[in-house]
C-alpha positions as CSV (number, residue, x, y, z in Angstrom):
1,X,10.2,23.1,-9.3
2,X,8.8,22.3,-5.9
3,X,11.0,20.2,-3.4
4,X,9.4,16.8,-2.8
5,X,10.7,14.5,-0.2
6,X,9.7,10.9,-0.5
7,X,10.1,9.1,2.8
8,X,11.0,5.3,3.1
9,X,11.9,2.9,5.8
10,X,12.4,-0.9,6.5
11,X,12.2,-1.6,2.4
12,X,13.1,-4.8,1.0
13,X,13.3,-4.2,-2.6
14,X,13.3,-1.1,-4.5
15,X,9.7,-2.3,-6.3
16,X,8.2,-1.1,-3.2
17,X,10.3,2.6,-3.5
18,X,9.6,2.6,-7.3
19,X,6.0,3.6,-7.3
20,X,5.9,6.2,-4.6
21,X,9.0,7.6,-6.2
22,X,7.3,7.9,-9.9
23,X,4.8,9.7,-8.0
24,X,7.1,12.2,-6.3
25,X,9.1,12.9,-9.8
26,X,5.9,14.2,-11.1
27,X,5.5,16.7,-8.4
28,X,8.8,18.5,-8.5
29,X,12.9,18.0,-7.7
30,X,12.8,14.6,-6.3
31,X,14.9,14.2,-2.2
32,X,14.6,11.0,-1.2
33,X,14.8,10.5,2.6
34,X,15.5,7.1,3.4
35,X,15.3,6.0,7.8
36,X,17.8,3.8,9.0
37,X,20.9,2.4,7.1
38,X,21.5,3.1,3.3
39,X,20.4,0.3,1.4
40,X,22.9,-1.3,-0.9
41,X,20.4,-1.1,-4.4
42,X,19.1,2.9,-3.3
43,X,21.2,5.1,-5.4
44,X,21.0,2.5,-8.4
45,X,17.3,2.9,-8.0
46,X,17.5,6.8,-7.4
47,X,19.4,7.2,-10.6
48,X,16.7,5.2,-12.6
49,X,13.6,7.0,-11.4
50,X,15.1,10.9,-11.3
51,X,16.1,11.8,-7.7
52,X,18.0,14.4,-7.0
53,X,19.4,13.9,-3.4
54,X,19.5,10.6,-1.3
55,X,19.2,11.7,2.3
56,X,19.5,9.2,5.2
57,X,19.3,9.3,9.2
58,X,21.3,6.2,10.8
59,X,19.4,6.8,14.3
60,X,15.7,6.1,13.6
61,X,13.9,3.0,13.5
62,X,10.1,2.9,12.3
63,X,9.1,0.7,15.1
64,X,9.7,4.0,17.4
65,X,7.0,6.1,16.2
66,X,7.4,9.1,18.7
67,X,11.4,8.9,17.6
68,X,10.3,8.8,13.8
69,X,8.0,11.6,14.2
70,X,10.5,14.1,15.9
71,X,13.2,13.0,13.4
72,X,10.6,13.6,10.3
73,X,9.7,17.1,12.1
74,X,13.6,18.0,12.6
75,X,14.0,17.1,9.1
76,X,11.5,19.1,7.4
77,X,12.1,22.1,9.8
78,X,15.6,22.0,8.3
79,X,15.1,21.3,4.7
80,X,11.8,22.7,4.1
81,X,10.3,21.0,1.5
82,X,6.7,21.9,-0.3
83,X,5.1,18.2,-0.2
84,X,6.2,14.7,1.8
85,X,5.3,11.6,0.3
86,X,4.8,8.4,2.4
87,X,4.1,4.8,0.7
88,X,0.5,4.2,3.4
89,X,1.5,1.5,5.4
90,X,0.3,0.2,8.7
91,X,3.5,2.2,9.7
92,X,3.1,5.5,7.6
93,X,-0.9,5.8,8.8
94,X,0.4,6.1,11.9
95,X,3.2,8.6,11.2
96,X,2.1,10.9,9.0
97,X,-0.7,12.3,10.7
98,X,1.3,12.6,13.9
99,X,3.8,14.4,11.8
100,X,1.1,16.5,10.1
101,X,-0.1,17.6,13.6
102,X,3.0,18.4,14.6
103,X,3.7,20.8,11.8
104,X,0.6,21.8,11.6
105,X,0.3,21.5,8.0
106,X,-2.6,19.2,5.9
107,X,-2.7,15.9,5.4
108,X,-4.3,13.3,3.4
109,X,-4.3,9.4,3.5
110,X,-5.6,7.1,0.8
111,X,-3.9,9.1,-2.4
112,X,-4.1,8.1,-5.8
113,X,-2.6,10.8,-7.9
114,X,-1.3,14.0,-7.3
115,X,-1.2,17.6,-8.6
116,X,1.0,20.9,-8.0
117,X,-1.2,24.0,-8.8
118,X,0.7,27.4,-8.2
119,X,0.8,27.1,-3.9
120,X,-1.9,24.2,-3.7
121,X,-1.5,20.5,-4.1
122,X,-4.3,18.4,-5.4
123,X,-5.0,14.9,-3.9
124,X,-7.2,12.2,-6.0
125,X,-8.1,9.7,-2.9
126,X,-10.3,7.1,-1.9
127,X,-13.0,8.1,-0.5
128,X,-16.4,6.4,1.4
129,X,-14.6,2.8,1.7
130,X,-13.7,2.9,-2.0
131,X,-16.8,3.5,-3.4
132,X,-16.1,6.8,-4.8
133,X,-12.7,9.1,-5.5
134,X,-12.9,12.5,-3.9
135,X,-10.5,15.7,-4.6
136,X,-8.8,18.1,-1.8
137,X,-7.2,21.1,-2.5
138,X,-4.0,21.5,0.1
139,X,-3.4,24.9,1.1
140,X,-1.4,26.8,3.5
141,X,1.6,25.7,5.2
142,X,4.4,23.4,3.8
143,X,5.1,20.8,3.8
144,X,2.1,19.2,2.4
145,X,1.9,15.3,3.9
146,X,0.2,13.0,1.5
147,X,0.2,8.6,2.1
148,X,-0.2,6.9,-0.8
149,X,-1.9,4.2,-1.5
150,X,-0.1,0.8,-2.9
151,X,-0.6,0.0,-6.6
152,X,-1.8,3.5,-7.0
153,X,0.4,3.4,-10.1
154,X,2.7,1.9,-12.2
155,X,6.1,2.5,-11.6
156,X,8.1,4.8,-14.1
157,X,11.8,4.9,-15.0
158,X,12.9,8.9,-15.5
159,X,13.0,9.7,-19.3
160,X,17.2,10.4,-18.1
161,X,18.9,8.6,-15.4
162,X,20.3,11.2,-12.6
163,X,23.4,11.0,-10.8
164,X,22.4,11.8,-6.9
165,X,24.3,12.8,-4.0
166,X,24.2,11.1,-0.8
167,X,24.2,12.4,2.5
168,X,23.5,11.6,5.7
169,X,21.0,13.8,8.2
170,X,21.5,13.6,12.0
171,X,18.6,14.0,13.8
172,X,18.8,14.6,17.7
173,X,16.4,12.1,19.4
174,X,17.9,12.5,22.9
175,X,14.8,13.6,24.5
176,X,12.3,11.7,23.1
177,X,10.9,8.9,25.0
178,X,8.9,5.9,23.2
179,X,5.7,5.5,24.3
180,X,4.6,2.2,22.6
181,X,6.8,-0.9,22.6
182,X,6.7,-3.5,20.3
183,X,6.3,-7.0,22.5
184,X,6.1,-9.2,19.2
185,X,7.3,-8.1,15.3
186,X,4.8,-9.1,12.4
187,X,6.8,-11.3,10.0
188,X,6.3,-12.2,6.5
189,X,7.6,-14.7,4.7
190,X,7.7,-15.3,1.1
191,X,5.7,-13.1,-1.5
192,X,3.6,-10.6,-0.3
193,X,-0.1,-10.3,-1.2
194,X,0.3,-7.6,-2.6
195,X,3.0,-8.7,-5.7
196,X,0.5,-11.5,-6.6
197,X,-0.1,-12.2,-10.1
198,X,-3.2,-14.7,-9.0
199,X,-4.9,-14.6,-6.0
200,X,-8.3,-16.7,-4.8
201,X,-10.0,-15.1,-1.7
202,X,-12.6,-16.4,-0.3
203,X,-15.6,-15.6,2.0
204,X,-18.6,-15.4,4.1
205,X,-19.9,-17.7,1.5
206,X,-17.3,-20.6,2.7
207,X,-19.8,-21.2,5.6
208,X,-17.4,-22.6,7.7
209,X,-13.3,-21.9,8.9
210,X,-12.7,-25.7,7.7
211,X,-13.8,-24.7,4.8
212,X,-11.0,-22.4,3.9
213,X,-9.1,-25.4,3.0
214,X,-10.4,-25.5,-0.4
215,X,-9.2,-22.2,-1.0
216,X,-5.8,-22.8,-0.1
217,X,-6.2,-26.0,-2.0
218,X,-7.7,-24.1,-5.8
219,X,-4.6,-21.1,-5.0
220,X,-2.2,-24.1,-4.9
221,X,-3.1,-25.8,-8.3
222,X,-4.1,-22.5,-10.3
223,X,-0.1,-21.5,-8.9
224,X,-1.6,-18.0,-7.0
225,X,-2.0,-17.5,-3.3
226,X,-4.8,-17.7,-1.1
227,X,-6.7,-14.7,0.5
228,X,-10.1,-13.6,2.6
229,X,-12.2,-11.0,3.0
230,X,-12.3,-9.1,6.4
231,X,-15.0,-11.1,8.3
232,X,-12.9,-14.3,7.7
233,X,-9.8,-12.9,9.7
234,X,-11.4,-11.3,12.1
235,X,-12.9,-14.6,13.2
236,X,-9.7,-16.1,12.9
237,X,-10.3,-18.5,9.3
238,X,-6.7,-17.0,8.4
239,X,-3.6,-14.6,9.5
240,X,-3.9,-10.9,8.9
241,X,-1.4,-10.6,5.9
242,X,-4.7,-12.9,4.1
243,X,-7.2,-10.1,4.2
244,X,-8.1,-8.0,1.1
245,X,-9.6,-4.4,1.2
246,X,-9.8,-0.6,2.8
247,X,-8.1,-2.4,5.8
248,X,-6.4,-4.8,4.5
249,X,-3.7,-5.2,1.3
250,X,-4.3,-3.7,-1.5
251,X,-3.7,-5.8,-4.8
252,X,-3.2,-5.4,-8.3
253,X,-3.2,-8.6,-10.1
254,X,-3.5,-10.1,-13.4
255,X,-6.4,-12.7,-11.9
256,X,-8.5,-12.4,-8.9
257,X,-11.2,-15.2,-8.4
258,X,-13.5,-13.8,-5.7
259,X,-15.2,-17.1,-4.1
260,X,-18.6,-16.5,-1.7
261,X,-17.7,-12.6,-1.2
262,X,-20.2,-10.6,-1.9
263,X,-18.3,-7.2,-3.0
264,X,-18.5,-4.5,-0.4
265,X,-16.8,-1.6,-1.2
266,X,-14.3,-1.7,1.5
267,X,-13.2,-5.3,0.2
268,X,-13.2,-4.4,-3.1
269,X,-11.0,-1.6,-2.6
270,X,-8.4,-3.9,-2.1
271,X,-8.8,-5.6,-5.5
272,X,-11.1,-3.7,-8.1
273,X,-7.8,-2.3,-10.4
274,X,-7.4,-6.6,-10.4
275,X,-7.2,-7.1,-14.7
276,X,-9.7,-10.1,-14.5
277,X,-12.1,-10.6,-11.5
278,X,-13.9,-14.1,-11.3
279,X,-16.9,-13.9,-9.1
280,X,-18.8,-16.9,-7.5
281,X,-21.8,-16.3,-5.5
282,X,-25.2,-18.0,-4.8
283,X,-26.8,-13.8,-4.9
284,X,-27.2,-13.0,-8.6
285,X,-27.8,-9.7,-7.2
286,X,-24.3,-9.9,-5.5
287,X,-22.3,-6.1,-6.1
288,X,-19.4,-8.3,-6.8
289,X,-21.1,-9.3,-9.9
290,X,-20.5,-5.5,-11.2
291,X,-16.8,-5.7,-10.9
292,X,-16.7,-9.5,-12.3
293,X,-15.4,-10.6,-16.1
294,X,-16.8,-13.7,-15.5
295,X,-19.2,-14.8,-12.9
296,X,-21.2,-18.0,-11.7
297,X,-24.2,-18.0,-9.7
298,X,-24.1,-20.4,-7.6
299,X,-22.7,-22.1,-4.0
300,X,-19.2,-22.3,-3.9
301,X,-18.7,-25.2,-2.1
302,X,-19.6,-26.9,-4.8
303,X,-17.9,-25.2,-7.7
304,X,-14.6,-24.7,-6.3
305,X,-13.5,-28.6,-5.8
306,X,-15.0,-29.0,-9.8
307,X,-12.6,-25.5,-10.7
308,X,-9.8,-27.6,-8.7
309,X,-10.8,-30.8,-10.7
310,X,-11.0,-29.5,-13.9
311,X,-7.1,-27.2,-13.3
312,X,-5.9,-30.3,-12.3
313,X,-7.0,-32.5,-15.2
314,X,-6.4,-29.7,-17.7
């Protein structure tokens, strides 16, 4: 079978390794390359999903891209394997281009699904801001680099758990100097966006940042977490790790109540595999209306403190 190298760094939990990793055991003999220090729950969660190898390299840190890169190229000129697989992350979209470059080998961001024909690899990805899915064909060179998208698919325990090795990879990084230097680290706390279960987003439609309130306020007593549409962060309404879409997080959960967006395809990108979307708009003609279960027509300053009312009573 082809060799398939899925590349991790900085995880927290092995949900976020499971998916890309169901992916990868589709695609051939599983290596899992994992940068920085083993992780205490990796070759429990190796074992479940079907990898093969656990490789590891102590001296890299993804916050020093041009030292990631060189290590990632090192690595593959050593193992040579037919396709790398990257979880796309703010990190990984800048990474795996680089690294493609380097190599000078195809890549594609925004995956879905993949397929191994003979010598070619075929990508499913987003395509046009979400609006449609488009398929490459991956020829030439190996490795193959493809990022994949989060909540692409469901995560898969192997039909038989495997018993991999573990080994550590030096990489040489002596010569490399870091170009960009992180001044202040993004930090997270508490659940991320993107393991939701409920999320209320709001947007344009809000009218004003004070406004915003009232999603925080329906998120807290409907027990999901508030979110926004990219116009709303960029004009400051709410932090970054808020906004929904292409360029934003992408979500997957059970309930998302869409308040005063009016369903571009990059925002819905972020939220159309959502099991039940709740739209409220003033438009009746709003696109979000074609993704919605149930929709209201109407101004959502209005019906949002009556949905807050009527959770709170019920």
């Amino acid at each position: 079978m082809p060799s398939v190298v899925a590349v991790t760094w900085g995880l927290a939990s092995a949900e976020e390794a499971a998916e890309l990793l169901t992916l990868a055991r589709r695609c051939g003999d599983v290596t899992w390359l994992n940068l920085g220090e083993p992780l205490d729950w990796v070759e429990a969660t190796a074992g479940l999903y079907g990898v093969s190898v656990i490789h590891y390299a102590r001296d890299t840190k993804p916050k020093n891209p041009d030292g990631t890169v060189e290590a990632l190229r090192q690595y593959c000129g050593q193992t040579e394997p037919r396709l790398v697989l990257f979880n796309q992350t703010f990190d990984s979209r800048l990474i795996a281009p680089r690294l493609a470059g380097r190599l000078g080998t195809p890549v594609v961001m925004n995956a879905l699904d993949i397929e191994m024909t003979g010598d070619d690899t075929l990508v499913t990805a987003s395509a046009y801001g979400g609006d449609t899915n488009a398929v490459y064909r991956l020829t030439g060179p190996a490795p193959h680099i493809v990022a994949v998208m989060p909540n692409a698919g469901a995560p898969e325990p192997a039909a038989s758990r495997t018993n991999p090795t573990l080994k550590e990879f030096s990489v040489d990084l002596s010569a490399v100097t870091e170009r960009i230097r992180v001044v202040t680290a993004a930090r997270m706390e508490g659940t991320r966006l993107e393991d939701a279960q409920v999320i209320v987003a709001g947007g344009r439609g809000l009218g004003s940042p004070s406004n915003f309130r009232l999603i925080e306020e329906l998120a807290d007593a409907v027990g999901g977490m508030p979110a926004a549409s990219r116009p709303l962060v960029d004009d400051g309404w709410t932090e970054t790790t808020r906004q929904v879409g292409l360029t934003g997080r992408i979500t997957r959960p059970a309930l998302y109540m869409a308040l005063g967006i009016s369903g571009a395809s990059q925002h819905m990108a972020g939220c159309s595999a959502a099991k039940t979307i709740v739209a409220v708009n003033r438009d009746p003609d709003a696109a979000i209306f074609r993704y919605a279960k149930y929709g209201i027509v109407g101004d959502c300053l209005e019906i949002i403190p009556e949905l807050i009312a009527a959770v709170r009573e019920g």
